[in-house]
LOKELUM-543022 format. One line per field, with one value per residue: residue in three letters; x, y, z of N, C-alpha, C in turn; chain. Coordinates in Angstrom, 3 decimals, padded with zeros to 6 digits. Layout:
<torgus>
resn = [ALA; ...]
n_X = [X; ...]
n_Y = [Y; ...]
n_Z = [Z; ...]
ca_X = [X; ...]
ca_Y = [Y; ...]
ca_Z = [Z; ...]
c_X = [X; ...]
c_Y = [Y; ...]
c_Z = [Z; ...]
chain = [A; ...]
</torgus>
This chain:
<torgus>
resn = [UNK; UNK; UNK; UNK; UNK; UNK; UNK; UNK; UNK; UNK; UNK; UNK; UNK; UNK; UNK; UNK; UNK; UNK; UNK; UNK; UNK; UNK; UNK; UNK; UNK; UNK; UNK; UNK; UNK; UNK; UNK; UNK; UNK; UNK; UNK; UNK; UNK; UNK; UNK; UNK; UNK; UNK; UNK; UNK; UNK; UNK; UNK; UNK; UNK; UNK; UNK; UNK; UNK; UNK; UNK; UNK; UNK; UNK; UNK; UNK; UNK; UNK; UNK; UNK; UNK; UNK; UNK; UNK; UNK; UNK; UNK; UNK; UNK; UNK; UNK; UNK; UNK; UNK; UNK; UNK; UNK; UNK; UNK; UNK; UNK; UNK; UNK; UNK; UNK; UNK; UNK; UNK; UNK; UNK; UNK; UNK; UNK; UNK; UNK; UNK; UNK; UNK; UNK; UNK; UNK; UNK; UNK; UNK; UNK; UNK; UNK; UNK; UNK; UNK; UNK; UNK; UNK; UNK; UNK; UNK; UNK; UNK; UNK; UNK; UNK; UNK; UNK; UNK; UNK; UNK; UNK; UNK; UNK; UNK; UNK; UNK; UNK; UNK; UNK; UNK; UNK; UNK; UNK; UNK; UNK; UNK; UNK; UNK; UNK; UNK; UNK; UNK; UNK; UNK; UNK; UNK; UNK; UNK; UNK; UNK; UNK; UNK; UNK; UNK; UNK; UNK; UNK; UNK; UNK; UNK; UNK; UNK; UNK; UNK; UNK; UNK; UNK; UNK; UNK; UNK; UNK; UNK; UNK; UNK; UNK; UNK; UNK; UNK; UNK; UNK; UNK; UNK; UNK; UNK; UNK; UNK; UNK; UNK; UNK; UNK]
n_X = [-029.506; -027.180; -027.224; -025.564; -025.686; -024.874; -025.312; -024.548; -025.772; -023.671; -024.255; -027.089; -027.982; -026.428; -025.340; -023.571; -022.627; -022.009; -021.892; -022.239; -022.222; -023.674; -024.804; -026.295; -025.577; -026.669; -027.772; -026.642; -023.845; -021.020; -020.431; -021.505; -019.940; -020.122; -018.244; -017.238; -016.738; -019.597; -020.346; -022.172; -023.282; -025.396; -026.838; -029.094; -030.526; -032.475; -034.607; -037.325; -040.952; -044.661; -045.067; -042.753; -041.360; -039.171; -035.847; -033.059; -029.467; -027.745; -025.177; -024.725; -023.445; -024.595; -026.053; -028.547; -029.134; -027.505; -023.495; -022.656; -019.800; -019.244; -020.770; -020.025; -022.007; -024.810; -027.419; -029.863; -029.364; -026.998; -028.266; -026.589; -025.695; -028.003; -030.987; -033.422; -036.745; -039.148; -041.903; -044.292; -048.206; -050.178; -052.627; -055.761; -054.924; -052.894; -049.890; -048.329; -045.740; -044.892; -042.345; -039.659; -038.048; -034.565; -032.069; -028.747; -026.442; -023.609; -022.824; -022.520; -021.860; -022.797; -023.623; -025.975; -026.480; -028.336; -030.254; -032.324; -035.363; -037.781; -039.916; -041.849; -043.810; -044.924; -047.221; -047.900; -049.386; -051.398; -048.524; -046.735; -046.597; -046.111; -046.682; -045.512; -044.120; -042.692; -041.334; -039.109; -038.341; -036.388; -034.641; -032.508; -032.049; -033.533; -033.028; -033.606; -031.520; -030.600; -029.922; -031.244; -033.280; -036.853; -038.374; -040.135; -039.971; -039.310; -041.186; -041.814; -042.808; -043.809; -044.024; -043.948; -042.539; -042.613; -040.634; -039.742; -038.035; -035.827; -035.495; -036.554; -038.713; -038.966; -041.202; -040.587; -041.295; -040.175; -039.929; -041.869; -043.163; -042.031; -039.407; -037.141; -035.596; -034.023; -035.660; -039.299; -040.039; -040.705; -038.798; -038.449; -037.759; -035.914; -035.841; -033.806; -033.844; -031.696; -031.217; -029.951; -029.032; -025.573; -024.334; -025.772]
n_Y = [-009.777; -007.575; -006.580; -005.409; -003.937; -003.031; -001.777; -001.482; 000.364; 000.116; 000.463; 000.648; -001.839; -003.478; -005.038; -004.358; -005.537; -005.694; -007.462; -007.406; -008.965; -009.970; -012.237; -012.681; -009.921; -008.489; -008.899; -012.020; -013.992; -014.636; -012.539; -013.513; -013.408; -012.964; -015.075; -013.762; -011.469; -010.971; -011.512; -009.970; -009.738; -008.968; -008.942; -007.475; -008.525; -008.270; -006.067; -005.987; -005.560; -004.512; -007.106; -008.740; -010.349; -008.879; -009.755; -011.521; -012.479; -013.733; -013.689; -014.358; -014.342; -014.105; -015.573; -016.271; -015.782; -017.054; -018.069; -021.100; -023.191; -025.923; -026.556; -024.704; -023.155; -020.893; -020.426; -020.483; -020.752; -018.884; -017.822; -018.327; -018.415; -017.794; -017.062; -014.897; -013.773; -011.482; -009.585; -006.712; -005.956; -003.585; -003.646; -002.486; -000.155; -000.594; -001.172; -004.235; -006.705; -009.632; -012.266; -014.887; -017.679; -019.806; -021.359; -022.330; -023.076; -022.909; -023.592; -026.523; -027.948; -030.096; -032.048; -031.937; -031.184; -030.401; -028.396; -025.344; -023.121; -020.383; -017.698; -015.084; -011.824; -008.615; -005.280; -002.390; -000.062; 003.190; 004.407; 004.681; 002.808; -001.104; -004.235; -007.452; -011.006; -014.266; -017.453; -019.701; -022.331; -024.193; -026.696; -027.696; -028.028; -029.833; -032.421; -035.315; -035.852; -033.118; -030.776; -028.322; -027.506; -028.711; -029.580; -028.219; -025.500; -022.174; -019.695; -016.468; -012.918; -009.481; -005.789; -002.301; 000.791; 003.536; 005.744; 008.440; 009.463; 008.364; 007.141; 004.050; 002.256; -000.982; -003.862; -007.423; -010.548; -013.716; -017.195; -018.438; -020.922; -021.946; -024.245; -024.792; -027.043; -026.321; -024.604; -023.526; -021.084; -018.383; -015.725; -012.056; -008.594; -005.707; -003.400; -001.105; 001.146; 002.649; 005.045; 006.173; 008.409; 008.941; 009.683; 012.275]
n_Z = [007.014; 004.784; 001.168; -001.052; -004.630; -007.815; -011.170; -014.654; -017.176; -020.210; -022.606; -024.691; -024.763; -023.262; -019.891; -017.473; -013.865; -010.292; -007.089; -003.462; -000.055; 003.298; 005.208; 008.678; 009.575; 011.847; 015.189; 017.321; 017.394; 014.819; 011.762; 008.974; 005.845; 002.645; 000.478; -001.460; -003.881; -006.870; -010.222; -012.424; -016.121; -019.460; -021.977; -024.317; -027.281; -029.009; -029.122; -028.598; -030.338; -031.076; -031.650; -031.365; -028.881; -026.215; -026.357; -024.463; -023.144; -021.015; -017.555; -014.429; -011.142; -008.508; -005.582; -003.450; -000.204; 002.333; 001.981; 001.690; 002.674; 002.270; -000.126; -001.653; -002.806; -002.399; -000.931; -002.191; -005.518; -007.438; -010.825; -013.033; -016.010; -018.707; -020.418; -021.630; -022.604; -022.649; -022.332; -022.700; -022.344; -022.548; -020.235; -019.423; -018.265; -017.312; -017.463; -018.597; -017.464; -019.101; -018.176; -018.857; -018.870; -019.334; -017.727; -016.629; -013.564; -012.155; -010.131; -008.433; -007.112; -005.421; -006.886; -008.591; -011.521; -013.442; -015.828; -015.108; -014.824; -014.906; -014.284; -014.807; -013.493; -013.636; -012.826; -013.704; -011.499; -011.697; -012.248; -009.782; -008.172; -008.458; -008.546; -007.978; -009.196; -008.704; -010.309; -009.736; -010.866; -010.052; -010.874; -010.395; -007.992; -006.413; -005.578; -003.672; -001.720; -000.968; 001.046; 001.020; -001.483; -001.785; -003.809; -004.735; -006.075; -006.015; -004.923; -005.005; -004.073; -004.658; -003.522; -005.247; -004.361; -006.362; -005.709; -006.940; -009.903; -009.747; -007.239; -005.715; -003.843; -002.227; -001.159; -000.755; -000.757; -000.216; -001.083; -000.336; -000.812; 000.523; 000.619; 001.614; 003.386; 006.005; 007.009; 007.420; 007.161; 005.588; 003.840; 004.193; 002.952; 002.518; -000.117; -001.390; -004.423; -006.317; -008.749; -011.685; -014.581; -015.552; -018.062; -020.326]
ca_X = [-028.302; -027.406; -026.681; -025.525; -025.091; -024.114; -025.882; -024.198; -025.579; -022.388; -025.116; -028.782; -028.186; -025.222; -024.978; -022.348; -022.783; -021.076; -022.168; -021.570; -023.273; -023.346; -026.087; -026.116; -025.245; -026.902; -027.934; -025.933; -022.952; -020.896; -020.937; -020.774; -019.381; -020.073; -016.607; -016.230; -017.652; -019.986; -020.447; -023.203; -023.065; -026.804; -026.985; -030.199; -030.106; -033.654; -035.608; -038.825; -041.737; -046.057; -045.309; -042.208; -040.794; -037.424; -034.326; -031.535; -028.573; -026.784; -024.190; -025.131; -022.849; -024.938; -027.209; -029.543; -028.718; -026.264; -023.180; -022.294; -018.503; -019.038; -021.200; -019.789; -022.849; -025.634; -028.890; -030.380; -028.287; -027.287; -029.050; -025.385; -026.021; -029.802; -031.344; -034.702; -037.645; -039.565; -043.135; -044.971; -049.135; -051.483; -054.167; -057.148; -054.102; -051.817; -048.951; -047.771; -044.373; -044.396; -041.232; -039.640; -035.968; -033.996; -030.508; -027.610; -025.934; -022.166; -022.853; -023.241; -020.932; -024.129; -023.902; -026.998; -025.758; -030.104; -030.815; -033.616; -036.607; -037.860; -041.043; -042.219; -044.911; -045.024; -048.176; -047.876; -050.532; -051.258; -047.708; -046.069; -046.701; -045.731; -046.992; -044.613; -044.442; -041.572; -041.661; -038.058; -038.677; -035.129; -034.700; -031.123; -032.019; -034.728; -032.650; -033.860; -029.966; -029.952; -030.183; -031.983; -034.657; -037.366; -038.653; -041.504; -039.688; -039.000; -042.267; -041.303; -043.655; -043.207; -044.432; -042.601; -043.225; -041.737; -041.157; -039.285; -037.403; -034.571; -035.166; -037.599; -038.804; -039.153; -041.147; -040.295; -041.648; -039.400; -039.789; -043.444; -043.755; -040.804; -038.413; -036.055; -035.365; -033.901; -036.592; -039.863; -040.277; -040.630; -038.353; -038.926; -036.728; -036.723; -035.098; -033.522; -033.185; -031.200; -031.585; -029.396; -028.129; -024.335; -024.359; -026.717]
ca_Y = [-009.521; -006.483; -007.149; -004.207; -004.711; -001.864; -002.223; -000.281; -000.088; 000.929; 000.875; 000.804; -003.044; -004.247; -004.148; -004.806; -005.329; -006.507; -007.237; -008.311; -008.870; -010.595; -012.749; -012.902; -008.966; -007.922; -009.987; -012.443; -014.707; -013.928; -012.284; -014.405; -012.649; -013.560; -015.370; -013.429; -010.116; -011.625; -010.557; -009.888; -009.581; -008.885; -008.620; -007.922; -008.538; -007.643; -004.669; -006.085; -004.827; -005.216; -008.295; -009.751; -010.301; -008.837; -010.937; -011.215; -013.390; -013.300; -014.451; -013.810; -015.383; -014.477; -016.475; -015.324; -015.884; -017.576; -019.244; -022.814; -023.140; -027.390; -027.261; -023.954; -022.217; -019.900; -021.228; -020.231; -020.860; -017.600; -018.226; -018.879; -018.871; -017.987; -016.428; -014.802; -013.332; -010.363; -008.953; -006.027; -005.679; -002.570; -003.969; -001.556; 001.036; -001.363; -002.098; -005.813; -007.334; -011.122; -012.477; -016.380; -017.822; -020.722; -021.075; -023.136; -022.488; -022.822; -023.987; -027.815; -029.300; -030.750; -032.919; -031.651; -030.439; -029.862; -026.655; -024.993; -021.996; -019.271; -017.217; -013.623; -011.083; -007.106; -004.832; -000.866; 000.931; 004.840; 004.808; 005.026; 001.764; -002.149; -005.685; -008.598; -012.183; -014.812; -018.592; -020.075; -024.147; -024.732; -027.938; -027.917; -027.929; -030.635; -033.525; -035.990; -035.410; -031.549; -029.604; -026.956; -027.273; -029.856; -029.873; -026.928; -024.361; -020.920; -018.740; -014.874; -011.710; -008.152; -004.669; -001.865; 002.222; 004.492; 007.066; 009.649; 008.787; 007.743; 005.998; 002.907; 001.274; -002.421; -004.843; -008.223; -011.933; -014.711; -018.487; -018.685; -021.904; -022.811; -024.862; -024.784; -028.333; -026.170; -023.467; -023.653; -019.889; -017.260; -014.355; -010.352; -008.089; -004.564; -002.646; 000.730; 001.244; 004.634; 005.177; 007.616; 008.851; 009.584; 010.633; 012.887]
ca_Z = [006.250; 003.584; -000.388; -002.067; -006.221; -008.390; -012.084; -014.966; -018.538; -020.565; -023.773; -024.823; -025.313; -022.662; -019.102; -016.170; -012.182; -009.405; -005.811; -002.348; 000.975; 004.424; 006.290; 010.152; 010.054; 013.097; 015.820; 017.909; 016.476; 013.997; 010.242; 007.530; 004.933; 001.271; 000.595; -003.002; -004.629; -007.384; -011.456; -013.716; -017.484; -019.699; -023.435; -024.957; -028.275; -029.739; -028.358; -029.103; -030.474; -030.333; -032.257; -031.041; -027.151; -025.975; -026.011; -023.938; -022.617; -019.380; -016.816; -013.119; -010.595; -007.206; -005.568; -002.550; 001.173; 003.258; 001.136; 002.091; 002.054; 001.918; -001.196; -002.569; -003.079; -002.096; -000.121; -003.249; -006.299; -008.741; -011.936; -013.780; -017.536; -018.256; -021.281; -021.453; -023.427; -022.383; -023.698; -022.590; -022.541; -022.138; -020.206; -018.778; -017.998; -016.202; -017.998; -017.452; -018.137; -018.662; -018.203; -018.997; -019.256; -018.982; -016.958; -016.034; -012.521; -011.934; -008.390; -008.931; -006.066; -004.668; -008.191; -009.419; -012.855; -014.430; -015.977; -014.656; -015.780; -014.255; -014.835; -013.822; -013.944; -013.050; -012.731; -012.689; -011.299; -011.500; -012.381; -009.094; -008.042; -009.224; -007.969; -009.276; -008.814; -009.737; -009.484; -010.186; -010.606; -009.065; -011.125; -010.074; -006.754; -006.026; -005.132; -002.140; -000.514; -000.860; 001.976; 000.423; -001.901; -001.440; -005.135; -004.682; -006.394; -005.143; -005.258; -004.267; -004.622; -003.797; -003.908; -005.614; -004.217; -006.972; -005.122; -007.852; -010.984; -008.963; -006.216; -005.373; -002.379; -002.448; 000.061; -001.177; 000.282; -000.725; -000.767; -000.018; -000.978; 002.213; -000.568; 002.595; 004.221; 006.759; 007.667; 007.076; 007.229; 004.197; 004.376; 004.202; 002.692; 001.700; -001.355; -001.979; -005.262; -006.943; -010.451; -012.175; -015.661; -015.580; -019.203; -021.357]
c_X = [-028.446; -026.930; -027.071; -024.772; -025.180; -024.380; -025.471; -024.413; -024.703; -023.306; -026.607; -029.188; -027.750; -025.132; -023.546; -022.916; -021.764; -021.670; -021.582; -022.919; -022.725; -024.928; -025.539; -025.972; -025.612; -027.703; -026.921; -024.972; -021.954; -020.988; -020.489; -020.796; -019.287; -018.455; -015.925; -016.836; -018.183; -020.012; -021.838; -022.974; -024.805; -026.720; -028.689; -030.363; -031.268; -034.543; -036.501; -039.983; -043.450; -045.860; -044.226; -041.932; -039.749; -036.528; -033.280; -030.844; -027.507; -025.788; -024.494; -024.486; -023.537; -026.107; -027.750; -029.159; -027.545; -025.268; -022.746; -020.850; -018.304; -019.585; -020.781; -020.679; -023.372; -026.678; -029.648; -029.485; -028.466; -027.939; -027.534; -025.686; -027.546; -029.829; -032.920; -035.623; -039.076; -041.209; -044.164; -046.737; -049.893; -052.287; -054.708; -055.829; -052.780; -050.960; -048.299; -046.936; -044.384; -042.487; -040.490; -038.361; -035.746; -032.565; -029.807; -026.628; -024.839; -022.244; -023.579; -022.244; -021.436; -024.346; -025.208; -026.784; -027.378; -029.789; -031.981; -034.889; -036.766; -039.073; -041.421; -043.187; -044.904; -046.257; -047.847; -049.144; -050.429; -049.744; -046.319; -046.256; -047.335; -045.896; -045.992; -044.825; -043.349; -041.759; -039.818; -038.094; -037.800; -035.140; -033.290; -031.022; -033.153; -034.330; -033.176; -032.361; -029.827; -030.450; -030.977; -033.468; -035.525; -038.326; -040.280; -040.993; -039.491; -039.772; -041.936; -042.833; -043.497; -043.988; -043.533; -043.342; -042.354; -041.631; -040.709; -038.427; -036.192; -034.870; -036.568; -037.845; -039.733; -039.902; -041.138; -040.713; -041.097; -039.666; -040.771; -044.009; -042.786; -040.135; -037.487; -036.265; -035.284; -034.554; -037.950; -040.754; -040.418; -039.991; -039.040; -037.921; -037.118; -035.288; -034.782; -032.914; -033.059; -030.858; -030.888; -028.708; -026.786; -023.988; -025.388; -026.421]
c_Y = [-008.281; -007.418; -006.128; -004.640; -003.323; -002.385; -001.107; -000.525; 000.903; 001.196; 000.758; -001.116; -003.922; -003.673; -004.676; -004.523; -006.088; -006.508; -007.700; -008.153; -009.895; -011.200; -012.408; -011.091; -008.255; -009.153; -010.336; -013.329; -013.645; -014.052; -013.222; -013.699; -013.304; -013.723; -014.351; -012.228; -011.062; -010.726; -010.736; -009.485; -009.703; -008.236; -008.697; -007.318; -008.835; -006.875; -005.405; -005.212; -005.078; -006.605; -009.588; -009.529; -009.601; -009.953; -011.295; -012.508; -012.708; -014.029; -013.679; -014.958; -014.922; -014.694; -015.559; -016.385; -016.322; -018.351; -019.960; -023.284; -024.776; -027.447; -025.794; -023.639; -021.635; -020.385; -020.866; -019.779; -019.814; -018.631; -018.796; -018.362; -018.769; -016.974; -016.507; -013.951; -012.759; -009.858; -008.261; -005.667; -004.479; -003.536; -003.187; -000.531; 000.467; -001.827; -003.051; -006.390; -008.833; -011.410; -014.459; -016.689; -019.284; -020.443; -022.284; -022.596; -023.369; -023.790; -025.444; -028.798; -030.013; -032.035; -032.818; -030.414; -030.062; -028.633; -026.304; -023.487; -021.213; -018.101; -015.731; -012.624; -009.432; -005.915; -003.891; -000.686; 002.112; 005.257; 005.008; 003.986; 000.409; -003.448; -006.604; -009.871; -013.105; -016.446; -019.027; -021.924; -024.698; -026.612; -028.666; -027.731; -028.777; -032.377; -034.102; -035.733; -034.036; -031.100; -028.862; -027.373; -028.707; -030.321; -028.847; -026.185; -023.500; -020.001; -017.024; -013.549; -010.437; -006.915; -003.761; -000.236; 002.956; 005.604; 008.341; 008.648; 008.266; 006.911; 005.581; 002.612; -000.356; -003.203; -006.552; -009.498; -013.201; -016.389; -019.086; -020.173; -023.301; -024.082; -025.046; -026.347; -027.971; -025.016; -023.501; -022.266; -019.197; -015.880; -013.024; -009.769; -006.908; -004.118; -001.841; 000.854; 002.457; 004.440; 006.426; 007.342; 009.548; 010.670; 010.928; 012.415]
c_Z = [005.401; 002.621; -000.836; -003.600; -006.480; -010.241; -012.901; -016.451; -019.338; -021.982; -023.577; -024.335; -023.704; -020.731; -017.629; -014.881; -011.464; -007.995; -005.051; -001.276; 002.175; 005.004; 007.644; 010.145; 011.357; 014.005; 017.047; 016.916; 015.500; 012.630; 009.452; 006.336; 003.836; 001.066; -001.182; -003.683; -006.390; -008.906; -011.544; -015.251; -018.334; -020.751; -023.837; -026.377; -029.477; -028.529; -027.966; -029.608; -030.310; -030.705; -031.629; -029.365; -027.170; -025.658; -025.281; -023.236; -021.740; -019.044; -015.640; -011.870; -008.748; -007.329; -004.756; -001.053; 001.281; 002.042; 002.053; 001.513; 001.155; 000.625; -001.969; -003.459; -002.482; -001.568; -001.347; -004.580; -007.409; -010.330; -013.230; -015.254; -017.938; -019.537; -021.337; -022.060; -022.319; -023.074; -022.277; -022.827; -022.030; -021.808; -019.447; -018.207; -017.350; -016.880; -017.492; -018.209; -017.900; -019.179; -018.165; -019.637; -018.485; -018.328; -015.931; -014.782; -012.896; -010.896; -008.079; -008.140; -005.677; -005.670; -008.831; -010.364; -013.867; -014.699; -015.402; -015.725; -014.634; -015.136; -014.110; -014.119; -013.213; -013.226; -012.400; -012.214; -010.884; -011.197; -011.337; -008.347; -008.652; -008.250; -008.691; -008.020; -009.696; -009.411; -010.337; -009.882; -009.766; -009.652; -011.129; -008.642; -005.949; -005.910; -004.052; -001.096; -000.281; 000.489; 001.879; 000.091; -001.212; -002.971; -005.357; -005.757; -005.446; -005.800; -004.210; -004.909; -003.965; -004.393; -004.287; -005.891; -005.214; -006.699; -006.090; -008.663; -010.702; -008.105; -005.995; -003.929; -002.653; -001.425; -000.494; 000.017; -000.528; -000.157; 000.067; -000.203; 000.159; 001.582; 000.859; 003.663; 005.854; 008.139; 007.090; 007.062; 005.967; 004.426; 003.745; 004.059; 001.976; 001.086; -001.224; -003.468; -005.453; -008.288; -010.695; -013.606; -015.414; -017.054; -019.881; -022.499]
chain = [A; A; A; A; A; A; A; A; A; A; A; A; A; A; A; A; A; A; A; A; A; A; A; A; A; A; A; A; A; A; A; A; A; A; A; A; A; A; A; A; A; A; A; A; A; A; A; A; A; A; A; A; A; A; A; A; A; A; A; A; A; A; A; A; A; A; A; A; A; A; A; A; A; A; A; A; A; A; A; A; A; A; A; A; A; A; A; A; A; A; A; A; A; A; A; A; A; A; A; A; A; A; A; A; A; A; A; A; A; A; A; A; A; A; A; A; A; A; A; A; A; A; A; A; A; A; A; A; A; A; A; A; A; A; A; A; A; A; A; A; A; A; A; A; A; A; A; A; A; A; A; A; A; A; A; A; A; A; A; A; A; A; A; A; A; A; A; A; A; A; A; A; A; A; A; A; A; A; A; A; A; A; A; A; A; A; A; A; A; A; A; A; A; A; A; A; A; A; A; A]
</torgus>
């Protein structure tokens, strides 16, 4: 499938996105077409500094793969409602971002109304390349009836080439720990990110 999003901070603090995307895109069969262009919204509302974490509160209405018209969600449910705390370490030259948040999904036709967590970690090295690692508990998704999860979580990790101050290259490994009832596979997915200042 593609999933193109569009990330726009209107301040230092505040930011806006919007995406879309399709599974099945190439292949046989046909496209399934995300049924709705999705938001984002991302306040962070302490910097941080050596002493304290960064702050911030969100709204993120996409999930990750295929949506499911019967349960009116995402094979992996957007994070909905989620607020999260940030903190930066120098260690031996490698700067490393821990990362840790809670969040309420929207996407609760399935009747599993839990909040869930979500944890993360990022590693530069020599500046032009970034290791990361995310585990998302999915505690709104670990029902015995669901389809989906199976009560593992959703363990993802990825590499990250910086190739110039603009644009990234991503190789990403998702769902390593095979949370999927219906695949017992781990997907592969690669990034393009483009980075740009509109205003000076």
């Amino acid at each position: 499938g593609v999933f193109t999003a569009v990330d726009i901070g209107l301040t230092n603090h505040f930011m806006l996105g919007v995406s879309y995307g399709a599974a099945n895109l190439f292949g046989e069969g046909g496209v399934d077409w995300n049924k709705r262009v999705e938001f984002m919204a991302k306040y962070k509302f302490l910097k941080g500094n050596s002493t304290l974490p960064a702050m911030a509160l969100g709204f993120d209405t996409q999930g990750v793969g295929a949506f499911d018209d019967s349960l009116n969600r995402y094979t992996v449910k957007s994070k909905g409602f989620y607020a999260v705390i940030s903190k930066r370490y120098d260690w031996w030259q490698a700067p490393t971002d821990f990362h840790a948040g809670v969040n309420y999904s929207l996407e609760t036709k399935d009747k599993n109304h839990s909040p869930s967590g979500f944890v993360g970690v990022e590693i530069l090295f020599r500046r032009d390349l970034s290791l990361a690692a995310e585990y998302d508990i999915a505690l709104n998704d670990n029902k015995s009836g669901s389809p989906y999860g199976k009560g593992r979580g959703y363990f993802n990790c990825g590499v990250r080439w910086i190739f110039s101050q603009v644009l990234n290259l991503e190789l990403d490994f998702k769902n390593l720990l095979q949370n999927r009832r219906s695949s017992k596979n781990f997907s592969r997915e690669l990034r393009i990110i483009y980075v740009d200042n509109f205003f000076d």
